[in-house]
C-alpha positions as CSV (number, residue, x, y, z in Angstrom):
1,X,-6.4,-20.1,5.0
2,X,-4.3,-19.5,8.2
3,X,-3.0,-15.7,8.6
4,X,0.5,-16.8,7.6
5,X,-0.7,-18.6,4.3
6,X,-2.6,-15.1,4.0
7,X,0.6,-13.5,4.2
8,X,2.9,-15.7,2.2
9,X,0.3,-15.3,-0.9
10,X,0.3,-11.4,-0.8
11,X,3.9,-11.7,-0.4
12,X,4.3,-13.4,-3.7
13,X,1.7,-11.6,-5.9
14,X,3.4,-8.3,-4.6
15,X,6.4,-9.2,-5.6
16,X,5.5,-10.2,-9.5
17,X,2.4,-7.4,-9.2
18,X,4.3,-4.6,-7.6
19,X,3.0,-1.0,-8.3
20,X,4.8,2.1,-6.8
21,X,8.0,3.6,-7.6
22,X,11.3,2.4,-5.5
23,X,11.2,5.0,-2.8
24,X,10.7,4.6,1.0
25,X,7.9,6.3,2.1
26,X,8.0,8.4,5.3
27,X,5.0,6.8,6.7
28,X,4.9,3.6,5.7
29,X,8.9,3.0,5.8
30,X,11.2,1.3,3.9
31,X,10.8,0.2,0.1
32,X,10.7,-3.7,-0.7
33,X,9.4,-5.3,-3.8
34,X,6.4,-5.1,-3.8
35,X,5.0,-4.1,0.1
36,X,6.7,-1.0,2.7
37,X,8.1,-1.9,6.1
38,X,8.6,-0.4,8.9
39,X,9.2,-0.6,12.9
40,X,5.7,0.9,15.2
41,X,4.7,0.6,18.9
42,X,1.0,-1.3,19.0
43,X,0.2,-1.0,22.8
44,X,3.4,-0.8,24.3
45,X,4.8,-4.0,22.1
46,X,7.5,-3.0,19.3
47,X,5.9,-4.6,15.6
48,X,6.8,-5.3,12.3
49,X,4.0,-3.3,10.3
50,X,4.0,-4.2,6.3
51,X,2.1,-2.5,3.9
52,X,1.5,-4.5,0.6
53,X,0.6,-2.1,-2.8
54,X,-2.4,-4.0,-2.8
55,X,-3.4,-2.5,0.5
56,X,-3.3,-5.6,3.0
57,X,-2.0,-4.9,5.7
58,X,-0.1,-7.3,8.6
59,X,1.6,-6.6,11.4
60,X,4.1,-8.7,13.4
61,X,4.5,-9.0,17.0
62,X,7.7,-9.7,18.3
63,X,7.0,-10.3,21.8
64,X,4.4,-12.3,20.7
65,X,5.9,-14.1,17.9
66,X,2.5,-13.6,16.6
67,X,1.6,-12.4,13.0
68,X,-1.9,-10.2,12.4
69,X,-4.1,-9.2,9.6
70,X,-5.0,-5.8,10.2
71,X,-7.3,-4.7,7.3
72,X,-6.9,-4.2,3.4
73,X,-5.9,0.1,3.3
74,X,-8.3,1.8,0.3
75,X,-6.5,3.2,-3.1
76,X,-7.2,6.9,-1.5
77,X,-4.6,5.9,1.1
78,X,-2.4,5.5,-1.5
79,X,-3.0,8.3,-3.8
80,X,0.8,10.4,-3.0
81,X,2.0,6.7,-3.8
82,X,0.2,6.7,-7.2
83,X,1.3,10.5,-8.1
84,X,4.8,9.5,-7.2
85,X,4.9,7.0,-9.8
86,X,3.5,8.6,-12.1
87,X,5.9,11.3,-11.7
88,X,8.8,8.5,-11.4
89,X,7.9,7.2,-15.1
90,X,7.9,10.0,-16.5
91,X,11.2,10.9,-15.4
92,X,12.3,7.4,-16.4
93,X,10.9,7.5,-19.6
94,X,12.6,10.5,-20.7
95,X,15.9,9.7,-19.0
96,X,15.5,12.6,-16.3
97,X,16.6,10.6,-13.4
98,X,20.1,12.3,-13.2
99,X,19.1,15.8,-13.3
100,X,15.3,15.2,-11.2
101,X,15.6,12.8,-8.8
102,X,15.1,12.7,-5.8
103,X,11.0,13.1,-5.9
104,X,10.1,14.1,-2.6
105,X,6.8,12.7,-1.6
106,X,4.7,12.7,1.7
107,X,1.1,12.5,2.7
108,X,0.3,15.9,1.8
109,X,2.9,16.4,-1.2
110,X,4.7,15.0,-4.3
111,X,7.0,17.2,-6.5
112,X,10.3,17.3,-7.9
113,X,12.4,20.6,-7.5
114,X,12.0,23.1,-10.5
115,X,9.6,20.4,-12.5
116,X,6.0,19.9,-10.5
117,X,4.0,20.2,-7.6
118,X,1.1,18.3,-6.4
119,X,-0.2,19.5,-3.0
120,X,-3.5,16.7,-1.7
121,X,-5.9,18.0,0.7
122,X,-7.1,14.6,2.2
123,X,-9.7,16.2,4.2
124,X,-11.4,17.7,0.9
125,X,-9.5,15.1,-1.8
126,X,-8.5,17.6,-4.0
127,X,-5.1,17.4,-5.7
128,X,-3.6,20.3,-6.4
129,X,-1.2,20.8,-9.4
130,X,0.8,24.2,-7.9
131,X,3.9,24.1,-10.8
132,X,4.6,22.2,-13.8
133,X,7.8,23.4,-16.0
134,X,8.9,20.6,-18.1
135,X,12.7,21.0,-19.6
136,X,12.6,23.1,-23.1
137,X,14.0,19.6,-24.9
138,X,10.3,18.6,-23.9
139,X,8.1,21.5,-24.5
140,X,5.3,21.6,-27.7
141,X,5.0,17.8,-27.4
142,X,2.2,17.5,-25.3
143,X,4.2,15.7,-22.5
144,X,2.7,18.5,-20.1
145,X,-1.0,17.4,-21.2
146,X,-0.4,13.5,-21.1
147,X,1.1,14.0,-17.1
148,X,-1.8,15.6,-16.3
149,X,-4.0,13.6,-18.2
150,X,-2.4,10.5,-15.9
151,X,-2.4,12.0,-12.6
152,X,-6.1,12.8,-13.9
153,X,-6.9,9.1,-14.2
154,X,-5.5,8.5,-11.0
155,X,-7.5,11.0,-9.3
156,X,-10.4,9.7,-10.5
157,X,-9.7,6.3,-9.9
158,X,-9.4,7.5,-5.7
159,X,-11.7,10.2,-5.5
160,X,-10.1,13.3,-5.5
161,X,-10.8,16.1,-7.4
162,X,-7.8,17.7,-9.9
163,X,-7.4,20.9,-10.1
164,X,-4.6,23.7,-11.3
165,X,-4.2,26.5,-9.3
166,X,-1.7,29.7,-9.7
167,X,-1.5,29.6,-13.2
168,X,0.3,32.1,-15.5
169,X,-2.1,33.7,-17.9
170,X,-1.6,31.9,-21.2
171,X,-1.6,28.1,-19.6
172,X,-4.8,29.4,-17.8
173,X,-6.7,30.6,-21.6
174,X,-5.3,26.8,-23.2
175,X,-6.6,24.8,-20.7
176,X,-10.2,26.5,-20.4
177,X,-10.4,26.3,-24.4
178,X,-9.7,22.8,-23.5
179,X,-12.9,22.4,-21.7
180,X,-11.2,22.6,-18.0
181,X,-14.1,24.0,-15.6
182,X,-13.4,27.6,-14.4
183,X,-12.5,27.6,-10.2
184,X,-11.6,31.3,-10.8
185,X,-9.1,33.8,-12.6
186,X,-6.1,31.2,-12.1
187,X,-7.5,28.0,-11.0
188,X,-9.5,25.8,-13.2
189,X,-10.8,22.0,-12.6
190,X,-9.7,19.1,-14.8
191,X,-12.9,16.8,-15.7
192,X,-14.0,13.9,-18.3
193,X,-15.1,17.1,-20.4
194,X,-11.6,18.5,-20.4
195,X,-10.1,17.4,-24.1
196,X,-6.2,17.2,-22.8
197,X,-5.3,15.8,-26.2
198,X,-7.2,17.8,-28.8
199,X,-5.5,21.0,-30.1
């Protein structure tokens, strides 16, 4: 398979497979069905660099008029892609758009004014869930538990540790009766021992 064949098949599974929310990404640039683009300087030639949400990875050379494989990026790069979405559905689901959106999300950060915030430490992988105030409409459904429980599974899924950090006092108490491990007097960890659904 020539690199262009390569190129032309991730274009098209993308495109029907896509994963992340409809956002550009500071990094990787701007939002497409299904892959980021964005302009880069790659020794002194200006390039096309495209990011699929599979994690291939091409660039173009314009100089060149040459197309690359560069290599296939790991899930972990993509973990503030995978919080944003899950943050984006939720806000979809529950018709929040108009009153949340924008979500701002980079590297290092994904939150949503007044309603969460995940800070990731790439150097340790640890997410770290800093706020989470869901509108009163929502509240004593267990939509707080479920959106943790997801950004759980994608922590998991790359690596990273999940903890929650700078809690108030009686969030703290029901997530250690909940089997979250004790970090210390306002932090605990979120684990597969942690029963997010079980009053």
């Amino acid at each position: 398979m020539t690199t262009l064949e390569h190129f032309q098949k991730e274009q098209a599974y993308n495109r029907v497979h896509s994963i992340f929310a409809p956002f550009d990404d500071e990094e990787m640039g701007a939002r497409f069905p299904g892959y980021y683009r964005t302009e880069i300087v790659e020794e002194g030639q200006e390039c096309l660099n495209i990011i699929f949400d599979n994690g291939e990875h091409f660039v173009y050379d314009y100089a060149e008029g040459t197309l690359y494989y560069v290599n296939k990026k790991s899930e972990d790069f993509f973990i503030h892609k995978f919080l944003e979405k899950v943050i984006y559905d939720f806000l979809v689901e529950h018709q929040l758009q108009k009153g949340y959106l924008p979500i701002y999300c980079s590297r290092n950060e994904v939150s949503v004014t007044s309603l969460i915030r995940l800070l990731i430490d790439r150097d340790e992988n640890i997410v770290d869930l800093t706020n989470i105030a869901l509108p009163t409409f929502l509240r004593q459904k267990g939509l707080g538990l479920k959106m943790i429980s997801d950004i759980y599974a994608f922590c998991k899924r790359t690596g990273y540790r999940f903890i929650i950090s700078m809690m108030v006092e009686r969030f703290y108490h029901r997530m250690v009766l909940k089997g979250a491990a004790i970090i210390d007097f306002e932090t605990v960890e979120i684990t597969d021992g942690t029963t997010l659904f079980l009053q």
